[in-house]
Structures are given as C-alpha cells and as structure tokens.
C-alpha positions in Angstrom: 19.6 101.3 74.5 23.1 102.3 75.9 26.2 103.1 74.4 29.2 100.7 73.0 28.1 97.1 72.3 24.6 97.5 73.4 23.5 99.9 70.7 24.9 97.7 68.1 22.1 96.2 65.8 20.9 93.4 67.0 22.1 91.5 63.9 26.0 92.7 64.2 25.6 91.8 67.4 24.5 88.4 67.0 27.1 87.4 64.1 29.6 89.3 66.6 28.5 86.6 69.2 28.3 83.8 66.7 31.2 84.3 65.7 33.1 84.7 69.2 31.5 81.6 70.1 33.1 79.4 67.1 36.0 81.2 67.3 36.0 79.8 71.5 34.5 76.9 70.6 37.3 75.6 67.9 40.0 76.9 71.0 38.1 74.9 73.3 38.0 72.1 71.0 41.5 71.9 70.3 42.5 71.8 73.9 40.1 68.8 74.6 42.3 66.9 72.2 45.3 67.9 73.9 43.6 66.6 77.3 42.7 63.5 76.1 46.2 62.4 74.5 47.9 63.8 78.0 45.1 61.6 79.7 45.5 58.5 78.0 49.5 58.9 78.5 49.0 59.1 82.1 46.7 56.1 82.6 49.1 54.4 80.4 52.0 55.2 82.5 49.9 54.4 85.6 49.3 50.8 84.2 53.4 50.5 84.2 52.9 51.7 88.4 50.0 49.8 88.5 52.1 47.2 91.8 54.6 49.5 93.1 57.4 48.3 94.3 59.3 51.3 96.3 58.2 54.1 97.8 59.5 56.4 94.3 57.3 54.2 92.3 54.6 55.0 95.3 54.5 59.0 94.9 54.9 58.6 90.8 51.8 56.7 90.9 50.0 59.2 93.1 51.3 62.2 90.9 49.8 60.4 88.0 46.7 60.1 89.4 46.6 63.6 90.5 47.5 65.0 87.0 45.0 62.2 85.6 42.4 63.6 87.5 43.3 67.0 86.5 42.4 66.4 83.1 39.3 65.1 84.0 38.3 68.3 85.6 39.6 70.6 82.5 37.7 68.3 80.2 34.8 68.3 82.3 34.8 72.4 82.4 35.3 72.4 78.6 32.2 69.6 77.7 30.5 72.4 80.0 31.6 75.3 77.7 31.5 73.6 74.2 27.4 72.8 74.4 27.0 76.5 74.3 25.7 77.5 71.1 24.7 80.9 69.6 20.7 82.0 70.1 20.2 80.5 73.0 20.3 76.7 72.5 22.3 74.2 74.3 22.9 70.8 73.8 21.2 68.4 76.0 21.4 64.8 76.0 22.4 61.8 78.3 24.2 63.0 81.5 23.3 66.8 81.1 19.5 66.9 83.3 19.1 70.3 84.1 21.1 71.7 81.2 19.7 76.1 80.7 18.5 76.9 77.2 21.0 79.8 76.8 24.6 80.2 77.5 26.1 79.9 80.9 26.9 83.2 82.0 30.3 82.2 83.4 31.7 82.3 80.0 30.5 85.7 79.3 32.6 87.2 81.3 36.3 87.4 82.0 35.4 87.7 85.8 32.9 84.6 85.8 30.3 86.7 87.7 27.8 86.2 84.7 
C-alpha cells in the first residue's frame, strides 16, 4: 500500500473510521433535534398565518414556509448521512429502495466528489 492513512493496519484504520463515524454521527444527531424543534416552531407559527389578512401577514407566511421547507431539506440530507454505519452496512427500511450497502461517498470527502 501507499503512504499516510493507507498503510495504516487495517484494524487502526477501521476503529479510526468507526470512531469518526460516531463521533459524525452524534454531530449529526444533535442537529436533527435542533431541526425538528425550529420545524415544529415554524409550522406553529404558520398555523397563527394560516388566513392572512395583509399583505405583511402574506410574505411572513411565505418566509415560513420557505424556512419550513429548509429544514426539511437539512433533515432529509442528515437521515441520508446518519444510516451510514461502519463496515459497510446501511440501514434499509421503508422509504429507502435502492439504499448502497457501504457508505455514501459524499461524506468521505470534504469536496463531496466521493
């Protein structure tokens, strides 16, 4: 093998990843909670805008539902990101056909090109 990471053990390696990915993982995990209390905020709010009356009322609404969708996106990238699991293995389930059997590259690296 080459030189640097690559001509680590195998084993060092592999904790090194493990532990990387619980560290990213936990990170990731506390941000989704953070998502979904900003979430349920804003489609509590919207509920206020729900008939709006003037045309302020109008644009808050549609900020709302910009921002709301926002999250939706960010927890939809990090449900993408959390099934990842050392070895190889991903979750699968309902809602996730197609799923690869080893991490997603995109996560890899800090440039995303896998």
């Amino acid at each position: 093998m080459g030189e640097g990471v690559l001509a680590m053990p195998s084993d060092a390696f592999a904790q090194q990843y493990a532990d990387l990915a619980e560290l990213a993982g936990g990170f990731i995990h506390e941000i989704k909670n953070h998502l979904n209390t900003l979430s349920l905020n804003l489609q509590l709010l919207a509920e206020d805008f729900e008939n709006p009356e003037t045309q302020r009322e109008r644009r808050a609404l549609d900020r709302m539902t910009r921002l709301h969708g926002e999250c939706r996106r960010l927890a939809d990238l990090s449900n993408d990101f959390l099934p990842v699991r050392p070895g190889g293995s991903a979750r699968t389930g309902p809602g996730r056909p197609g799923r690869r059997d080893r991490p997603d590259d995109r996560f890899l690296r800090p440039d995303g090109k896998g």
